[in-house]
TORTIMI-323222 format. One record per residue (C-alpha): x, z, y; residue number from 1. Coordinates in Angstrom, 3 decimals. Layout:
// residues N
+----------+----------+----------+-----+
!        x !        z !        y ! num !
+----------+----------+----------+-----+
!        X !        Z !        Y ! NUM !
...
+----------+----------+----------+-----+
This chain:
// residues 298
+----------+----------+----------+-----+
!        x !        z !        y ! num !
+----------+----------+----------+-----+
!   -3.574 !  -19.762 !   -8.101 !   1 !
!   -5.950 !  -17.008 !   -7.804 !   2 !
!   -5.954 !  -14.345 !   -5.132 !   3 !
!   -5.167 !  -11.818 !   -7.040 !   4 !
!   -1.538 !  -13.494 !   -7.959 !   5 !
!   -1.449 !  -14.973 !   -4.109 !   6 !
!   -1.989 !  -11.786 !   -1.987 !   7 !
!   -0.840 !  -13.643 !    1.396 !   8 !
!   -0.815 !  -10.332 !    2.830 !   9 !
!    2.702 !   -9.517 !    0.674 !  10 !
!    5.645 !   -8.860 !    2.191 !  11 !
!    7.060 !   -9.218 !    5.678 !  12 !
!    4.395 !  -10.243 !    8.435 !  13 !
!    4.997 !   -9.828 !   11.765 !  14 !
!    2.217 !   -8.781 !   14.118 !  15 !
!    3.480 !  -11.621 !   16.826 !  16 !
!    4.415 !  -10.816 !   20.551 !  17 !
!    2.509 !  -13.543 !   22.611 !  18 !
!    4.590 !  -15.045 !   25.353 !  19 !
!    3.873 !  -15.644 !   28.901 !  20 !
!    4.568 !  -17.885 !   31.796 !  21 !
!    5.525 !  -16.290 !   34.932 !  22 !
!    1.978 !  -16.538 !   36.119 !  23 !
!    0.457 !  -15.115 !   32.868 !  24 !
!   -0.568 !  -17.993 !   31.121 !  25 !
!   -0.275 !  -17.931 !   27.240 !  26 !
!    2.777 !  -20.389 !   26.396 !  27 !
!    1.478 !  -21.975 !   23.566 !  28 !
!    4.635 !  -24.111 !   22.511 !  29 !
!    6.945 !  -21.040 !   23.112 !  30 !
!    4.794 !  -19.184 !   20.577 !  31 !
!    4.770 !  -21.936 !   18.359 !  32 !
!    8.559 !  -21.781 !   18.083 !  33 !
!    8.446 !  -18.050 !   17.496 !  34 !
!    6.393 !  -18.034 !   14.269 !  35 !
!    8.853 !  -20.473 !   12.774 !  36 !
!   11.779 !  -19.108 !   14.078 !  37 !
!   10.832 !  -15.634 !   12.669 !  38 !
!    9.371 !  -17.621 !    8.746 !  39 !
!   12.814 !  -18.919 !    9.107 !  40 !
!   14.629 !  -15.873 !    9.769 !  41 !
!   13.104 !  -14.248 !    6.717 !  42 !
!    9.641 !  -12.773 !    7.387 !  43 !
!    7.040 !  -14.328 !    5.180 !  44 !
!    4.458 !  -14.844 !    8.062 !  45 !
!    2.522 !  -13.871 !   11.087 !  46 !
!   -0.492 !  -11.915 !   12.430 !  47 !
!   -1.627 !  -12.758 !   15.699 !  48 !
!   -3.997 !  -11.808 !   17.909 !  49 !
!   -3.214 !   -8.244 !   17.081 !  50 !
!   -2.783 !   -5.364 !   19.775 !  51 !
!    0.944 !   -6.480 !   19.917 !  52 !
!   -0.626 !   -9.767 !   20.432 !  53 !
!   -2.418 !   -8.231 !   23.314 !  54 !
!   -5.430 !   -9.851 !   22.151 !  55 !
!   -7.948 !   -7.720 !   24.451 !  56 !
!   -6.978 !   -9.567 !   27.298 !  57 !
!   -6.926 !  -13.180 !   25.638 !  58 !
!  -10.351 !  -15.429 !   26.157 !  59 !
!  -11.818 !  -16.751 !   23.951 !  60 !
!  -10.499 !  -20.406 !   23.820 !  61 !
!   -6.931 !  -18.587 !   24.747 !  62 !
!   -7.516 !  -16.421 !   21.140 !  63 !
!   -8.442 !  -19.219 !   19.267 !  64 !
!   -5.969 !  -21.577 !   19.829 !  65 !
!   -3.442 !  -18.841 !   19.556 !  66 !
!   -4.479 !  -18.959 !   16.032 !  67 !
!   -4.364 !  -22.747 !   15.614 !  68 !
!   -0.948 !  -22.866 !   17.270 !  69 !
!    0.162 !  -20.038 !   14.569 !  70 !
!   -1.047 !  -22.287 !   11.625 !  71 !
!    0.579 !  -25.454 !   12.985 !  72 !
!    3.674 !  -23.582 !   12.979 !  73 !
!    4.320 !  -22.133 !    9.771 !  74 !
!    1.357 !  -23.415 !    7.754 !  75 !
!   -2.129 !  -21.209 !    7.360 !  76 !
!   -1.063 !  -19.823 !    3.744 !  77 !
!    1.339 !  -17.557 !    6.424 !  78 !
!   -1.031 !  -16.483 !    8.998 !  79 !
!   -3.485 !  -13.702 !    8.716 !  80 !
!   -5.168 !  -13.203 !   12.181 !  81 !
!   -6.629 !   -9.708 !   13.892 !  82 !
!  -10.024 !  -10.095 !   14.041 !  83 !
!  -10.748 !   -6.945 !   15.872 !  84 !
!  -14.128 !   -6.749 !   18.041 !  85 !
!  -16.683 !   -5.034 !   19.555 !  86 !
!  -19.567 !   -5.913 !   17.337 !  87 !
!  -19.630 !   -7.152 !   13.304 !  88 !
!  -21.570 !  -10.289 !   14.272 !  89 !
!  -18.316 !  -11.513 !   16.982 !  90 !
!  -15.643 !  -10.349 !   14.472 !  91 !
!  -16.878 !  -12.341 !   11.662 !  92 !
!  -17.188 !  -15.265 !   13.450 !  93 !
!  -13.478 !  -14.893 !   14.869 !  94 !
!  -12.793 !  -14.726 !   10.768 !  95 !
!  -15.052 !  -17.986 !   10.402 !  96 !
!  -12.823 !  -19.536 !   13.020 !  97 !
!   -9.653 !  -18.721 !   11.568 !  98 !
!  -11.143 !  -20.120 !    8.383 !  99 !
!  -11.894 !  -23.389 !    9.423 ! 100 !
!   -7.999 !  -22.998 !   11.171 ! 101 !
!   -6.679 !  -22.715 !    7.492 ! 102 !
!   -6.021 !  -19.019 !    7.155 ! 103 !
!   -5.337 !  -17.581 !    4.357 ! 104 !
!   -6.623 !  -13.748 !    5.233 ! 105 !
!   -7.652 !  -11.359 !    8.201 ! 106 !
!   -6.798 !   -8.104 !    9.453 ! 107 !
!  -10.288 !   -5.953 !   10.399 ! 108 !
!   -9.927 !   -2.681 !   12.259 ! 109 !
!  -13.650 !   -0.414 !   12.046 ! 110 !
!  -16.172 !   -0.735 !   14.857 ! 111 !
!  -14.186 !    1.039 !   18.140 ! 112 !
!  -16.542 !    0.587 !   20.625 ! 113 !
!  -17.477 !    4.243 !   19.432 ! 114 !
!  -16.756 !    6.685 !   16.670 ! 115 !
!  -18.384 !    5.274 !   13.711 ! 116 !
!  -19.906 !    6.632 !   11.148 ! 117 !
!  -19.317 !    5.723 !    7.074 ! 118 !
!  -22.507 !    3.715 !    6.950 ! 119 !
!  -21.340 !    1.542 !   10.453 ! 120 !
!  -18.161 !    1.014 !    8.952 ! 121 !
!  -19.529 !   -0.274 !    6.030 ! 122 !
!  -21.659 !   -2.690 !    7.219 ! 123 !
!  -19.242 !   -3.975 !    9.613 ! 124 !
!  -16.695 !   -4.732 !    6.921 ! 125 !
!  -19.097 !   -6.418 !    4.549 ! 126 !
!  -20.602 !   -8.505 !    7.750 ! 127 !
!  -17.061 !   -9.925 !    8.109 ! 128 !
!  -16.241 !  -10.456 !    5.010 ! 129 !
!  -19.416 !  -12.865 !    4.535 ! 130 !
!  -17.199 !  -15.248 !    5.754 ! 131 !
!  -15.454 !  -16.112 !    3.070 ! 132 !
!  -11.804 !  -14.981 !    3.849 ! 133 !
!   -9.975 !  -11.787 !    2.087 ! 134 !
!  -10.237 !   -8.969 !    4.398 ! 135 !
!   -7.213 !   -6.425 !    4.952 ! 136 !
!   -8.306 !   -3.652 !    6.712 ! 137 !
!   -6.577 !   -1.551 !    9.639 ! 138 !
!   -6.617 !    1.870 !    9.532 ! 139 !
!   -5.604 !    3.130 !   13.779 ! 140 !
!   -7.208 !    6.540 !   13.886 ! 141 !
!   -5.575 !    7.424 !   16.689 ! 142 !
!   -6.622 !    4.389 !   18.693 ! 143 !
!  -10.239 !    3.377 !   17.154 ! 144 !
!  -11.007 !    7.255 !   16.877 ! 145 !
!  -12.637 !    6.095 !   13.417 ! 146 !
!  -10.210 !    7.121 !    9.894 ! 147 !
!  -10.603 !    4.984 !    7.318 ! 148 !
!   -9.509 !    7.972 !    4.959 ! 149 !
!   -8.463 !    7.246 !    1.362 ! 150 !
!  -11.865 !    7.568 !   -0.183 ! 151 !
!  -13.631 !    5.115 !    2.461 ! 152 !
!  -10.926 !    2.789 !    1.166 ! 153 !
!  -11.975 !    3.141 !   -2.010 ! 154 !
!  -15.459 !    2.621 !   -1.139 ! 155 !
!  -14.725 !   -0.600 !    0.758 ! 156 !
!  -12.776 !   -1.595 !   -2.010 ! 157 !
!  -15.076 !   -1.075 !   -4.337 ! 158 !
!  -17.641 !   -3.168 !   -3.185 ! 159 !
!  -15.405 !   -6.028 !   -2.497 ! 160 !
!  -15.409 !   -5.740 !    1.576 ! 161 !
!  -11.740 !   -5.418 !    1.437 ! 162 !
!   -7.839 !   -6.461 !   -0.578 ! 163 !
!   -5.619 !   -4.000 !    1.171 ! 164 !
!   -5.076 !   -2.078 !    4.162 ! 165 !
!   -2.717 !   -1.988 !    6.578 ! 166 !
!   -2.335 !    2.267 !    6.854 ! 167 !
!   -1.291 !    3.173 !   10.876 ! 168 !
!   -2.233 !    7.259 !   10.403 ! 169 !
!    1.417 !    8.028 !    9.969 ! 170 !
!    0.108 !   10.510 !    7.003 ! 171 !
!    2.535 !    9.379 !    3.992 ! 172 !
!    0.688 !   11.441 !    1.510 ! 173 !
!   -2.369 !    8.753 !    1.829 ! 174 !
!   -0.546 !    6.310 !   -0.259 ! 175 !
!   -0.624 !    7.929 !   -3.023 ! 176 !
!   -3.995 !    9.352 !   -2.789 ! 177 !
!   -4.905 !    5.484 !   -2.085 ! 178 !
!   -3.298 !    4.859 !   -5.370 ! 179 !
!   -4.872 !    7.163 !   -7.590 ! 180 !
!   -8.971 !    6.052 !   -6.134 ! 181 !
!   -7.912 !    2.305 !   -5.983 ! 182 !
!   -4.941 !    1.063 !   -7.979 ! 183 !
!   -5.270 !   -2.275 !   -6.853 ! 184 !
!   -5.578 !   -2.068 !   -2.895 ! 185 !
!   -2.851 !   -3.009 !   -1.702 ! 186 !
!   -0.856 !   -0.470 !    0.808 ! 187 !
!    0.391 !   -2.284 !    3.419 ! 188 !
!    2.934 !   -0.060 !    5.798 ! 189 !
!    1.051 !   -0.385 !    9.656 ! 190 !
!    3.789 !    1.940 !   11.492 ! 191 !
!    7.253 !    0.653 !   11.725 ! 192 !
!    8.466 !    3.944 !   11.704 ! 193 !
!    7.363 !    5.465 !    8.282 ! 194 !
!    8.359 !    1.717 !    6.937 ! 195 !
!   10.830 !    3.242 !    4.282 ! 196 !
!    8.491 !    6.291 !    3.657 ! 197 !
!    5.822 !    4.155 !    2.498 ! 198 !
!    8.067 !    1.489 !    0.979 ! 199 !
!    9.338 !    4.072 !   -1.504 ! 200 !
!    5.450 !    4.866 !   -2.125 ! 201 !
!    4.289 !    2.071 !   -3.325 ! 202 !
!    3.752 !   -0.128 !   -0.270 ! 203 !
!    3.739 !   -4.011 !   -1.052 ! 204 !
!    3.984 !   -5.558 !    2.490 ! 205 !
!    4.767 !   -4.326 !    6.134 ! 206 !
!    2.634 !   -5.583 !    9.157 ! 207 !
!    5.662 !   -5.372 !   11.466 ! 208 !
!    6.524 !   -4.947 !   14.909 ! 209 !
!   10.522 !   -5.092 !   15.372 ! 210 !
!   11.037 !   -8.137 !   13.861 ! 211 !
!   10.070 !  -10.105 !   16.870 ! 212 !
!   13.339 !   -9.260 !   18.042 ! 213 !
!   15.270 !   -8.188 !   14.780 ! 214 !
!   13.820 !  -10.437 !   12.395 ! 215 !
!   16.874 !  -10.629 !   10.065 ! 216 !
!   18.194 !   -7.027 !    9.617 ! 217 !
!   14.271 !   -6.115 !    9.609 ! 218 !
!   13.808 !   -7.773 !    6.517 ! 219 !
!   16.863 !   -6.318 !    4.608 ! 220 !
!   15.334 !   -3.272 !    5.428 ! 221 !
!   11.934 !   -4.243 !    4.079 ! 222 !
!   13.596 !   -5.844 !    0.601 ! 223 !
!   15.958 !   -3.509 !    0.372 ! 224 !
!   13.333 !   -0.379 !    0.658 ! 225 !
!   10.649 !   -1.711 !   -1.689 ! 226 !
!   13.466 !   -2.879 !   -4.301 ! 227 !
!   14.496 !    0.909 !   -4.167 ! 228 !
!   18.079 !    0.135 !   -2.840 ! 229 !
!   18.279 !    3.475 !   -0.718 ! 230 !
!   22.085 !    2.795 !   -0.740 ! 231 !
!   21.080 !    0.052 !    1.426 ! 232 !
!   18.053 !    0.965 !    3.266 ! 233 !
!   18.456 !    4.215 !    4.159 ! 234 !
!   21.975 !    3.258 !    6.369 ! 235 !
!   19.752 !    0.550 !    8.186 ! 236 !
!   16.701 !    2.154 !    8.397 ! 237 !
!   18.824 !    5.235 !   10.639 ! 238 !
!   20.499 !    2.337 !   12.759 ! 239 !
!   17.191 !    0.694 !   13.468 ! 240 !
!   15.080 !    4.052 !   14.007 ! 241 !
!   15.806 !    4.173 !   17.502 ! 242 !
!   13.651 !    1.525 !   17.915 ! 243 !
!   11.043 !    1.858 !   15.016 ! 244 !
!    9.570 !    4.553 !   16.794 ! 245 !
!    8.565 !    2.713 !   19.342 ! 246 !
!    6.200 !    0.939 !   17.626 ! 247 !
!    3.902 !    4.266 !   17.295 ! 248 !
!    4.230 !    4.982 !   21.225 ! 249 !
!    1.816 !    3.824 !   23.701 ! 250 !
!    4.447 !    1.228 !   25.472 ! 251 !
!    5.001 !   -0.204 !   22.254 ! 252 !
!    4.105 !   -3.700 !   23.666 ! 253 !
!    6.221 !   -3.440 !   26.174 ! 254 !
!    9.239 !   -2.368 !   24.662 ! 255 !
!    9.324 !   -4.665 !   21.951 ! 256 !
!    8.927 !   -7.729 !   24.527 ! 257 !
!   12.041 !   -6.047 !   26.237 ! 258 !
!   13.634 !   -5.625 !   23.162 ! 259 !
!   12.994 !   -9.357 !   22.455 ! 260 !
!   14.644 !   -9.895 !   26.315 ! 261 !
!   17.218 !   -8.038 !   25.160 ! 262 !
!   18.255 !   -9.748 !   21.954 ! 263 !
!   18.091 !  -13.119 !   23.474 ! 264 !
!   14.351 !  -13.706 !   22.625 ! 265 !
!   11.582 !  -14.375 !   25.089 ! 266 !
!    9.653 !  -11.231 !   25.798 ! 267 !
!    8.884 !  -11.636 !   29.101 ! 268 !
!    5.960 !   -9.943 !   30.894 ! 269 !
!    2.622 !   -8.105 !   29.774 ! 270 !
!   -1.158 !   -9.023 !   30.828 ! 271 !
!   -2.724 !   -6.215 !   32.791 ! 272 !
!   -3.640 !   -3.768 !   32.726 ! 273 !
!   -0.581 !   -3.221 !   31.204 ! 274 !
!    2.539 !   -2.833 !   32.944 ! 275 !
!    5.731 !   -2.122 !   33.017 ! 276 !
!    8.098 !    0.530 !   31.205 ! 277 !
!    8.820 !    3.135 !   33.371 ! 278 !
!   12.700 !    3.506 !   34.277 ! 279 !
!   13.912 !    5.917 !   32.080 ! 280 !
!   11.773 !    4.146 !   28.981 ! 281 !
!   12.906 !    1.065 !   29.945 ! 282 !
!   16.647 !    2.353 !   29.765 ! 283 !
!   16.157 !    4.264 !   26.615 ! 284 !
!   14.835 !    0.508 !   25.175 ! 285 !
!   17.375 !   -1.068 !   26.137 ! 286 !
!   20.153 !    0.922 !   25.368 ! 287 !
!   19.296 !    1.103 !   21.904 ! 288 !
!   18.481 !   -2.523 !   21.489 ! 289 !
!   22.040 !   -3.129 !   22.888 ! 290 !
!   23.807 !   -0.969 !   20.314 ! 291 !
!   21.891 !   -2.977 !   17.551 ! 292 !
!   22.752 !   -6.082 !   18.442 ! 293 !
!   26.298 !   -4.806 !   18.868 ! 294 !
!   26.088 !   -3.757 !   15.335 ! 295 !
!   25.109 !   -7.140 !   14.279 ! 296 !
!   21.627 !   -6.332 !   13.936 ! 297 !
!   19.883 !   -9.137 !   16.175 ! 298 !
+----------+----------+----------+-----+
């Protein structure tokens, strides 16, 4: 099967919440049972080691067996790992390692140690993709302070650097400029809260937050929105906003580990320097993951 009819990066993946032990330390088997829970609860894989993953604060060995523990869990054909780092030379080799774990694809962001410039970009993308795995890029403007705009896209595309992009700006209008320069990158929805926006545009997979703790009514929402059953998806997509939007919001780590508490999943704590939801966030969370798993939403 070739890549083009594979495209690993279709459909539901979640970008994983990584689980930790009272004193901090990754639990690997926990995690392990949360990737196949959630393949078994209808997403159609993982991404770990992403900033939900909380992969800044990971070592090394702790990142890369985070990745190995993914793969023995659902199989690699389901896992495409962040590779986000500092330099191009330490980000391909994180995609080298997830190669020889069995991965079928990466996630890149653009250089972020500063604001990069179109040529930087460039190089870092086609460094990293030297090794050998399809790259889908990650476009966090507001977080990298570096846009990978709709004709950069095209560029990267272009050249081969990159297969589709996961597209965080919020800006719905960029799909379909995306569309018109390069018809077959895939649009991948990066935001959970513009999920049905993009979904109607054109979008052929959603790197997802919520469905570590609403796996099952986060998919309906996903099929149901890029099958164009708005009878369907619109209903669920109000019910579930609540929370969506917390995916775009600073605590969004936090919240959707709470949420997970909250629907009977293992959340549990954040690494520092992260911590804790303020009260009135935390309430706000809470409340609103109650009423959805009320409404038979969990």
């Amino acid at each position: 099967m070739t890549l083009r009819q594979r495209r690993p990066w279709r459909g539901v993946l979640v970008a994983t919440a990584l689980p930790f032990r009272a004193d901090l330390s990754v639990d690997h088997d926990r995690y392990a049972e949360h990737c196949a829970w959630l393949v078994e609860n209808g997403c159609d894989g993982v991404v770990p080691n992403g900033s939900l993953g909380e992969y800044q604060v990971l070592t090394p060995g702790e990142r890369a067996e985070v990745v190995r523990t993914a793969v023995a869990a659902v199989g690699g054909a389901r896992v495409m790992p962040g590779v986000a780092a500092y330099g191009s030379a330490e980000a391909r080799r994180w995609a080298e390692q997830a190669a020889e774990a069995g991965c079928a694809a990466v996630l890149l962001l653009p250089p972020n140690a500063y604001r990069a410039d179109e040529r930087s970009v460039l190089a870092h993308f086609a460094e990293v993709a030297r090794a050998g795995l399809p790259v889908v890029a990650y476009n966090n403007p507001v977080d990298t302070k570096v846009d990978l705009v709709p004709e950069l896209l095209a560029r990267l595309h272009g050249e081969g650097h990159i297969h589709g992009v996961k597209e965080f700006s919020g800006d719905v209008r960029r799909a379909y400029r995306i569309a018109e320069l390069a018809p077959e990158l895939d649009l991948l929805a990066g935001a959970d809260d513009v999920l049905l926006e993009l979904a109607v545009a054109g979008a052929k997979g959603w790197v997802a937050g919520y469905p570590n703790a609403l796996p099952r009514a986060s998919a309906e929402l996903y099929r149901a929105a890029t099958a164009g059953d708005l009878g369907t998806a619109l209903p669920l997509y109000r019910r579930l906003h609540p929370l969506l939007r917390w995916d775009s919001r600073v605590e969004f780590v936090q919240a959707i580990k709470l949420s997970m508490d909250v629907a009977g999943r293992r959340g549990g704590p954040v690494r520092p320097p992260r911590g804790p939801l303020r009260p009135e966030q935390e309430a706000a969370v809470r409340a609103a993951t109650e009423k959805a798993v009320a409404a038979g939403l969990a």
